[in-house]
N, CA, C and O atoms as CSV, one atom per row, in Angstrom:
chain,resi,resn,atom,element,x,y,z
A,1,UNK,N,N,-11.021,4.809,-11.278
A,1,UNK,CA,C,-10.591,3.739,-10.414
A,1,UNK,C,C,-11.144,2.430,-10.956
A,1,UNK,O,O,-12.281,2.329,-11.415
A,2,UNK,N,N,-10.336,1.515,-10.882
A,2,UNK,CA,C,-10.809,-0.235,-11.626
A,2,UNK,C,C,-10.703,-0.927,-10.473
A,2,UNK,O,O,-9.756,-0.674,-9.729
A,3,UNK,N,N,-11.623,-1.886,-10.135
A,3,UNK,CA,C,-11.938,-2.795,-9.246
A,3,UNK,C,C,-11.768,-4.124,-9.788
A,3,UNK,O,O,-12.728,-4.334,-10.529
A,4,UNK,N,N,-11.027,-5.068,-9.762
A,4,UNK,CA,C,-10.727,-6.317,-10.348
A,4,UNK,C,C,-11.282,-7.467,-9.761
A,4,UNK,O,O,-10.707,-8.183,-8.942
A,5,UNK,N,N,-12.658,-7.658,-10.298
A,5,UNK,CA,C,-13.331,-9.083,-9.372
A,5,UNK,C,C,-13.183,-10.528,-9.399
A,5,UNK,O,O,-13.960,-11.409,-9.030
A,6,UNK,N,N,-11.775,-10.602,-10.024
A,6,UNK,CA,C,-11.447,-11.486,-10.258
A,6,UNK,C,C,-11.654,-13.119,-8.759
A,6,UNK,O,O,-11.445,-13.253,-7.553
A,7,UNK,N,N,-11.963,-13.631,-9.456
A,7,UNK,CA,C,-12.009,-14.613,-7.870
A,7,UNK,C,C,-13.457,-14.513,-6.539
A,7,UNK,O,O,-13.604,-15.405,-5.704
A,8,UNK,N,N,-14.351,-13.299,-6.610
A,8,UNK,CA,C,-14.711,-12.849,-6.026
A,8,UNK,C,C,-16.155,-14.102,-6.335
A,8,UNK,O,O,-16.426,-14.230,-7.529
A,9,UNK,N,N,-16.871,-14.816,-5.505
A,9,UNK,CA,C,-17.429,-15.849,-5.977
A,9,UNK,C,C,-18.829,-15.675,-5.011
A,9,UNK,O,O,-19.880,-16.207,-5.367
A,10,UNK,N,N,-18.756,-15.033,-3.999
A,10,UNK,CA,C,-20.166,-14.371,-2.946
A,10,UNK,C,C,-20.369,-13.234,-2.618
A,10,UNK,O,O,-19.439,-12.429,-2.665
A,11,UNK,N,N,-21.256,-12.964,-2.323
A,11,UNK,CA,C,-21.689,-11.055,-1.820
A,11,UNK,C,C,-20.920,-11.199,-0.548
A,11,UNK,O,O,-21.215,-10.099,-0.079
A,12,UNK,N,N,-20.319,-11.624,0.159
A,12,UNK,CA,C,-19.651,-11.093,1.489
A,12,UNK,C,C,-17.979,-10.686,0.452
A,12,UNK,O,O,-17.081,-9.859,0.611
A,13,UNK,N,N,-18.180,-11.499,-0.320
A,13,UNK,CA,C,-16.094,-11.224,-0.472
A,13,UNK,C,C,-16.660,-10.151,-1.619
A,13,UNK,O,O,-15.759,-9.313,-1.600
A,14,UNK,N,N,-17.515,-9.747,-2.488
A,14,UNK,CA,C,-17.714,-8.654,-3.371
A,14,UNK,C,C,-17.995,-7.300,-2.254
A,14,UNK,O,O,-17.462,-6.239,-2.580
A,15,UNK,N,N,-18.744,-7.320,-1.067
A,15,UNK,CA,C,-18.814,-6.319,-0.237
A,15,UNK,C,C,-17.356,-5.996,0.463
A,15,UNK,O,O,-16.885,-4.867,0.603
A,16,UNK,N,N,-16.894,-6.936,0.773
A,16,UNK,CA,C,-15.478,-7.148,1.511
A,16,UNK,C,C,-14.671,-5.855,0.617
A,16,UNK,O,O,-14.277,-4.725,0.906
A,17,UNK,N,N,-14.674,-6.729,-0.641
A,17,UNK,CA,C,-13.467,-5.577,-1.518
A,17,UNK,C,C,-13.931,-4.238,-1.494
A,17,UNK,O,O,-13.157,-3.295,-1.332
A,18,UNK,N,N,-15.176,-4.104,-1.648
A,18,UNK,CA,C,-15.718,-2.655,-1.727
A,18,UNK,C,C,-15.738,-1.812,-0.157
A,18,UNK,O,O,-15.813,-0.584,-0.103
A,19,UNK,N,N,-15.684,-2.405,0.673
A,19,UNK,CA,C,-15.174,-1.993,2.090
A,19,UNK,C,C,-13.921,-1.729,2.291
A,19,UNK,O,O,-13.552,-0.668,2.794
A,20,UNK,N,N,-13.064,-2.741,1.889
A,20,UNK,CA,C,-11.655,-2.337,1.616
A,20,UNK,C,C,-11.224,-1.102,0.737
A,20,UNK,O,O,-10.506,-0.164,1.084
A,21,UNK,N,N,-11.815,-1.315,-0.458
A,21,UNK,CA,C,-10.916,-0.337,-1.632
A,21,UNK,C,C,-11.577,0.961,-1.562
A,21,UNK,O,O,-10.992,2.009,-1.836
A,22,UNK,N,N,-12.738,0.896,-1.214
A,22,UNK,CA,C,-13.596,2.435,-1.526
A,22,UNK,C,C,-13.382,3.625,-0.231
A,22,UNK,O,O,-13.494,4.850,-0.280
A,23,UNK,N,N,-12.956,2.518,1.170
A,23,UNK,CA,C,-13.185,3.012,2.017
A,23,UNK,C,C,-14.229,3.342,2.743
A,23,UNK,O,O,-14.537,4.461,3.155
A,24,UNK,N,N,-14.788,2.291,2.896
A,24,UNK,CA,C,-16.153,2.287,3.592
A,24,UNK,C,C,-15.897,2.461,5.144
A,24,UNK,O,O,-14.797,2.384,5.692
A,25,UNK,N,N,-17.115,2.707,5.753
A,25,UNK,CA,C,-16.854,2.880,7.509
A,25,UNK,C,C,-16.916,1.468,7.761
A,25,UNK,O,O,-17.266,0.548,7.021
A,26,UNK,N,N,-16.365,1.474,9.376
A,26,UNK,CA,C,-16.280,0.232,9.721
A,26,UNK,C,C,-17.503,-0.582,10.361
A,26,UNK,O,O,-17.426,-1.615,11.027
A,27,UNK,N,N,-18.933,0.311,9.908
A,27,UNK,CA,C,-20.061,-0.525,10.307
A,27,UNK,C,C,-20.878,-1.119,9.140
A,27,UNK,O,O,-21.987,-1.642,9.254
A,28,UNK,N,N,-20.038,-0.934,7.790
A,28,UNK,CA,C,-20.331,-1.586,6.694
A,28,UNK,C,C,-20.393,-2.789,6.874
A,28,UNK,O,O,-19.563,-3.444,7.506
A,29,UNK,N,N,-21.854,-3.416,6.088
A,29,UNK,CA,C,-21.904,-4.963,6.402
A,29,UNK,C,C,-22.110,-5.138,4.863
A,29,UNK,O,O,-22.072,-4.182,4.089
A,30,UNK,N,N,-22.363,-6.630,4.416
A,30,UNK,CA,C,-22.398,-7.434,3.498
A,30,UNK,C,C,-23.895,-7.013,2.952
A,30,UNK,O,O,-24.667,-7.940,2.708
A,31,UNK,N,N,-24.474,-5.256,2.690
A,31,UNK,CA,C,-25.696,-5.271,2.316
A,31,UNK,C,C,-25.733,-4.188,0.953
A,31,UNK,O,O,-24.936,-3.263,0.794
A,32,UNK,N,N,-26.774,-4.519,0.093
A,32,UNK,CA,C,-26.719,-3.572,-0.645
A,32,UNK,C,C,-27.059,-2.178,-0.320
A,32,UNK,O,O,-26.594,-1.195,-0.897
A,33,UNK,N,N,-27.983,-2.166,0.737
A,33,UNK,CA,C,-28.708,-0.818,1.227
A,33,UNK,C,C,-27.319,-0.011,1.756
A,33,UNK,O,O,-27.063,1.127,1.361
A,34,UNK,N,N,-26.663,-0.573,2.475
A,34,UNK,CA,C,-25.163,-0.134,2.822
A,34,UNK,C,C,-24.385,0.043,1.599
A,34,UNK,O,O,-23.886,1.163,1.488
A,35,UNK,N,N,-24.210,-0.597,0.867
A,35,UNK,CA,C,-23.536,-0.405,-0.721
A,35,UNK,C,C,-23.824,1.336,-1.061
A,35,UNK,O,O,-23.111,2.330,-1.197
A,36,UNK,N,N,-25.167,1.057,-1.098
A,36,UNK,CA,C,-25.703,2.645,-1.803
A,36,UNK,C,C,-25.977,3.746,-1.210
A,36,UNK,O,O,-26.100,4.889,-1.649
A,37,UNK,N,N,-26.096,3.158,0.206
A,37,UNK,CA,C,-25.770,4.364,1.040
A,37,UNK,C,C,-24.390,4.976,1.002
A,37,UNK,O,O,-23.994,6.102,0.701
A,38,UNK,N,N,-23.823,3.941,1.378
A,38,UNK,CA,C,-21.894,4.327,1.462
A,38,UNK,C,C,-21.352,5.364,-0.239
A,38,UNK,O,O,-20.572,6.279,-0.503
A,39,UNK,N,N,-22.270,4.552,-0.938
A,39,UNK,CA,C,-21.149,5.246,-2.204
A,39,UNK,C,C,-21.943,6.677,-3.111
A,39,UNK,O,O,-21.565,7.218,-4.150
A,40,UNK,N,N,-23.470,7.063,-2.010
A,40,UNK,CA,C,-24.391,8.380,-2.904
A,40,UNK,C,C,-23.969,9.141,-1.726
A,40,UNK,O,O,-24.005,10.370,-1.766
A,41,UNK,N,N,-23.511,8.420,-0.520
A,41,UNK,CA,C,-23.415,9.957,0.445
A,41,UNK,C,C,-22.495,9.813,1.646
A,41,UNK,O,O,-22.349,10.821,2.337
A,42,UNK,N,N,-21.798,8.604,2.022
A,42,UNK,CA,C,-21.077,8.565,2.501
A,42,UNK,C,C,-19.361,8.914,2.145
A,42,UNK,O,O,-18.742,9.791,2.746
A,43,UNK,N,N,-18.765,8.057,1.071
A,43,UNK,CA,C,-17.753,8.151,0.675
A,43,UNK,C,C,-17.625,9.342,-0.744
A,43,UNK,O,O,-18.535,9.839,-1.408
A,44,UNK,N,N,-15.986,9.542,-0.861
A,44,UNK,CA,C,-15.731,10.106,-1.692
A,44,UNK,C,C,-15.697,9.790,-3.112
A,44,UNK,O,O,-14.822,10.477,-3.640
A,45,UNK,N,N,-16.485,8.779,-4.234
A,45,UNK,CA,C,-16.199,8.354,-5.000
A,45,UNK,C,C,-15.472,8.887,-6.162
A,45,UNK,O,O,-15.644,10.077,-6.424
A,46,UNK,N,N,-14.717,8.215,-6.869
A,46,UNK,CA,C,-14.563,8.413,-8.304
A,46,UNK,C,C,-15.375,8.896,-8.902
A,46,UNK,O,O,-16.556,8.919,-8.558
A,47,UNK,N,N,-14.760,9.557,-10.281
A,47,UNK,CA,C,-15.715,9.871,-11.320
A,47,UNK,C,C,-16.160,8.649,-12.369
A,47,UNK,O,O,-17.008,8.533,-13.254
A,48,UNK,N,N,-15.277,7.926,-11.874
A,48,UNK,CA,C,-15.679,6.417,-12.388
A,48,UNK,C,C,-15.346,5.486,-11.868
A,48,UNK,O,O,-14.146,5.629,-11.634
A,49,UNK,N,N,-15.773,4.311,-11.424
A,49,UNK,CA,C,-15.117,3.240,-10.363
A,49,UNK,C,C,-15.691,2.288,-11.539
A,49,UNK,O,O,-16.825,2.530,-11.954
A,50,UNK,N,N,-14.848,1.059,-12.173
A,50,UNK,CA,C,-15.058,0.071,-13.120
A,50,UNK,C,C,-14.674,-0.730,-12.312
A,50,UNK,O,O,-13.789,-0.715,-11.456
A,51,UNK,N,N,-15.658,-1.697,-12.751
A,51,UNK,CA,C,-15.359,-3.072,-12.350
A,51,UNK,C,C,-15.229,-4.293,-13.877
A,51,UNK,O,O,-15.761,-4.357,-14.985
A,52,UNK,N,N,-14.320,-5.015,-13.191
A,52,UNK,CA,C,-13.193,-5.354,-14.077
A,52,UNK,C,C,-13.924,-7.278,-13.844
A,52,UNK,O,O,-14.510,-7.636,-12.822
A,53,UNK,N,N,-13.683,-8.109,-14.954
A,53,UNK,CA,C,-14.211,-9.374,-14.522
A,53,UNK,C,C,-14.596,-10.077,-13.950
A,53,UNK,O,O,-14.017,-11.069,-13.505
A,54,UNK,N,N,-16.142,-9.620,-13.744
A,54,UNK,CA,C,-17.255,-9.614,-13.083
A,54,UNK,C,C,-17.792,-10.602,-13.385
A,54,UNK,O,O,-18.631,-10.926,-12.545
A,55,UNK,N,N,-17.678,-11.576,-14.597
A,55,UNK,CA,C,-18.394,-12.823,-15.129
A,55,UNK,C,C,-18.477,-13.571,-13.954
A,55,UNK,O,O,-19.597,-13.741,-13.472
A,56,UNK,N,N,-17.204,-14.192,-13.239
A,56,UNK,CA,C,-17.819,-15.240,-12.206
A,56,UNK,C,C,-18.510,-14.765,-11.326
A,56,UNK,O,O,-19.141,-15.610,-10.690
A,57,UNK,N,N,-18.659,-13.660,-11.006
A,57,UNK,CA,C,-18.868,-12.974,-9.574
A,57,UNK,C,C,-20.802,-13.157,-10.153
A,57,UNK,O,O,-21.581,-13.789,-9.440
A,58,UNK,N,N,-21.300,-12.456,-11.571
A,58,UNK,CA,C,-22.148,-12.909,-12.045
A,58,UNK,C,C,-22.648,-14.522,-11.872
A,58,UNK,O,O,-23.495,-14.616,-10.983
A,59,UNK,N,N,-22.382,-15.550,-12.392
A,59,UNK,CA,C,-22.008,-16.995,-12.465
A,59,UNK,C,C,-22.779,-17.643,-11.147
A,59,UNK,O,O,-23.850,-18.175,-10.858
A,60,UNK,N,N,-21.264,-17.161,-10.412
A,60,UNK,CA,C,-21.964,-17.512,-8.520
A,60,UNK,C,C,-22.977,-16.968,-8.282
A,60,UNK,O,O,-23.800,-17.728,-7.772
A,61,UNK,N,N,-23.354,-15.824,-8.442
A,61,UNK,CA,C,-23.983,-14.709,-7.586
A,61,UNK,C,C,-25.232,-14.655,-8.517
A,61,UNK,O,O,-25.495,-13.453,-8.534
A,62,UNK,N,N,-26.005,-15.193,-9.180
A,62,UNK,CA,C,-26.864,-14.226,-10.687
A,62,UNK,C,C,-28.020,-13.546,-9.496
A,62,UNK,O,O,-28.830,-12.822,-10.076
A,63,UNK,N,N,-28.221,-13.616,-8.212
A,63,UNK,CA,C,-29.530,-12.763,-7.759
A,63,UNK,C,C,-28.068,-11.459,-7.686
A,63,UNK,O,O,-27.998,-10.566,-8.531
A,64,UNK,N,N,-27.543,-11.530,-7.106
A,64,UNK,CA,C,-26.664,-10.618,-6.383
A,64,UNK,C,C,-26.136,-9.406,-7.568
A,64,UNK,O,O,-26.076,-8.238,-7.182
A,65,UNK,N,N,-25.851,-9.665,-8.665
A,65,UNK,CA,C,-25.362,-9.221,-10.080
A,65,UNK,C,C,-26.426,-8.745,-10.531
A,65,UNK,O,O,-26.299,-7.760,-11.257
A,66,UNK,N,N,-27.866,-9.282,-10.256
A,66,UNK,CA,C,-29.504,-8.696,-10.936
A,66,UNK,C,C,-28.976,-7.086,-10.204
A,66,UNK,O,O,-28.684,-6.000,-10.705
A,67,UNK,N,N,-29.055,-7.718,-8.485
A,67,UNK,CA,C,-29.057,-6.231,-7.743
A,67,UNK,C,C,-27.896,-5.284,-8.388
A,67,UNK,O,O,-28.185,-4.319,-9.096
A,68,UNK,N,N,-27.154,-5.488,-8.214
A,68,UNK,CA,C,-26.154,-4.639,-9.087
A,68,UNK,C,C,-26.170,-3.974,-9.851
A,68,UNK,O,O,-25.883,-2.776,-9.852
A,69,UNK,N,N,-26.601,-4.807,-10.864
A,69,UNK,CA,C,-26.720,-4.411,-12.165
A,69,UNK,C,C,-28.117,-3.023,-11.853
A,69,UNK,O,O,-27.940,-1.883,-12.284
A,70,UNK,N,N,-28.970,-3.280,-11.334
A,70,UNK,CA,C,-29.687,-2.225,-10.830
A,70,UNK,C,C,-28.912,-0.997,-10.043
A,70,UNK,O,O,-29.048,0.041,-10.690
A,71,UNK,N,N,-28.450,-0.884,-9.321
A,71,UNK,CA,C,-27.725,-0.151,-8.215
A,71,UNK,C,C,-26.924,0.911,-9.380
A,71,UNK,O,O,-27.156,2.106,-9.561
A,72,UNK,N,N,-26.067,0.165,-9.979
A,72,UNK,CA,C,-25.521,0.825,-11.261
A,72,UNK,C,C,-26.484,1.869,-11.801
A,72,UNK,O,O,-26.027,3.012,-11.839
A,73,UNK,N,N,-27.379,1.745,-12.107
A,73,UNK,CA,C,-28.556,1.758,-13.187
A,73,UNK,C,C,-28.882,3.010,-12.369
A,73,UNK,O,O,-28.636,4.116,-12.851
A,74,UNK,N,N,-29.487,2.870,-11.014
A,74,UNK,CA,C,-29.581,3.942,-10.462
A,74,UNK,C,C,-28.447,4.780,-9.440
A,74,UNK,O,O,-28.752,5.375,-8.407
A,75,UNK,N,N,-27.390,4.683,-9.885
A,75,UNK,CA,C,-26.514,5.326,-9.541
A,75,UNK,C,C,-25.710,6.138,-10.156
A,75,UNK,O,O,-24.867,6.842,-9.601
A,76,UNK,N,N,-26.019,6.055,-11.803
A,76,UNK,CA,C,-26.365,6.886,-12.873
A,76,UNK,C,C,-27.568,7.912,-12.866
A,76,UNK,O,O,-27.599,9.128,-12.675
A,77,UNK,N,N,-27.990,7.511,-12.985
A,77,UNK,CA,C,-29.132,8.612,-12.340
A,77,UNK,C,C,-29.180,9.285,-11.316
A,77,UNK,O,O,-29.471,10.458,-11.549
A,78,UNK,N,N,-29.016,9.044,-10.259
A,78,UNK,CA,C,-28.396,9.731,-8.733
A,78,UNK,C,C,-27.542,10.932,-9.235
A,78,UNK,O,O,-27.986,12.064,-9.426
A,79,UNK,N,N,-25.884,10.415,-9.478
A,79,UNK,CA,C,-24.869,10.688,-9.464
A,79,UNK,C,C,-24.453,11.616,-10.445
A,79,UNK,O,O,-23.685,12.537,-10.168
A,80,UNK,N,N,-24.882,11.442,-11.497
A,80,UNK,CA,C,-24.355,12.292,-13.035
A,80,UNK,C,C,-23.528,13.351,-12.730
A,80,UNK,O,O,-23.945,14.422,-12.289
A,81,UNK,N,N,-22.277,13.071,-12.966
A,81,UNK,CA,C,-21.792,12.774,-14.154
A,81,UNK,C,C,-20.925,11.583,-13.484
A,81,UNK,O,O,-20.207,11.124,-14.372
A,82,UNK,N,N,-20.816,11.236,-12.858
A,82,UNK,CA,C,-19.842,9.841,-11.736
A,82,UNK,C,C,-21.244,8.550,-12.340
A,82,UNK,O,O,-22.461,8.654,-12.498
A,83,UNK,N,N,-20.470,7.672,-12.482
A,83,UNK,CA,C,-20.579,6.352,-12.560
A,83,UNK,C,C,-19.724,5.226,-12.474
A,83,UNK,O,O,-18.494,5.198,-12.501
A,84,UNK,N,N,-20.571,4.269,-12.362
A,84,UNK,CA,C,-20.288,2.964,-11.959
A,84,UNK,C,C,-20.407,1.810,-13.331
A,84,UNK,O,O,-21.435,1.269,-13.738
A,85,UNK,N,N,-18.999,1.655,-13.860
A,85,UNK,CA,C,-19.430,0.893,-15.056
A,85,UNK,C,C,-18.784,-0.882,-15.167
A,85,UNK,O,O,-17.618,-1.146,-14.873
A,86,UNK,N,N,-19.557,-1.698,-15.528
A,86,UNK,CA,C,-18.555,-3.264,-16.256
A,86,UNK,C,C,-18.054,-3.378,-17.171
A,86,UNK,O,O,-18.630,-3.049,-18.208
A,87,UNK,N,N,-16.777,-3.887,-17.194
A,87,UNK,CA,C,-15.996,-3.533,-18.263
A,87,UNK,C,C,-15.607,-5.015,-18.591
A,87,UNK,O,O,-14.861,-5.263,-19.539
């Protein structure tokens, strides 16, 4: 699955899409702890969910993209053989 972040410029509209597309519950908020809860044991993920031009979302966001970029990191580790990659 590819996630296209095109445009995506704050953590509410980067959580937004991931509430939308992944299928998150509807008490998902704009948090990472919710991020990683929702996608190690709540939802059904992919064996790969990419995210697709992430530079601005980086740009706007550089604390928000640190976290990420972590979350990834350990969501590889969690998950194996499913990951979360930038493309």
């Amino acid at each position: 699955m590819t996630l296209d972040l095109t445009g995506i410029t704050s953590k509410a509209a980067i959580h937004q899409l991931f509430k939308e597309q992944l299928g998150f519950e509807d008490w998902y908020g704009p948090s990472w702890d919710a991020f990683w809860d929702s996608v190690v044991a709540i939802v059904e993920m992919p064996e790969q969910l990419t995210l697709t031009n992430w530079e601005e979302f980086a740009r706007c966001c550089p604390r928000d993209m640190q976290i990420l970029r972590q979350v990834i990191q350990d969501y590889a580790v969690e998950m194996a053989p499913k990951r979360i990659v930038l493309a």
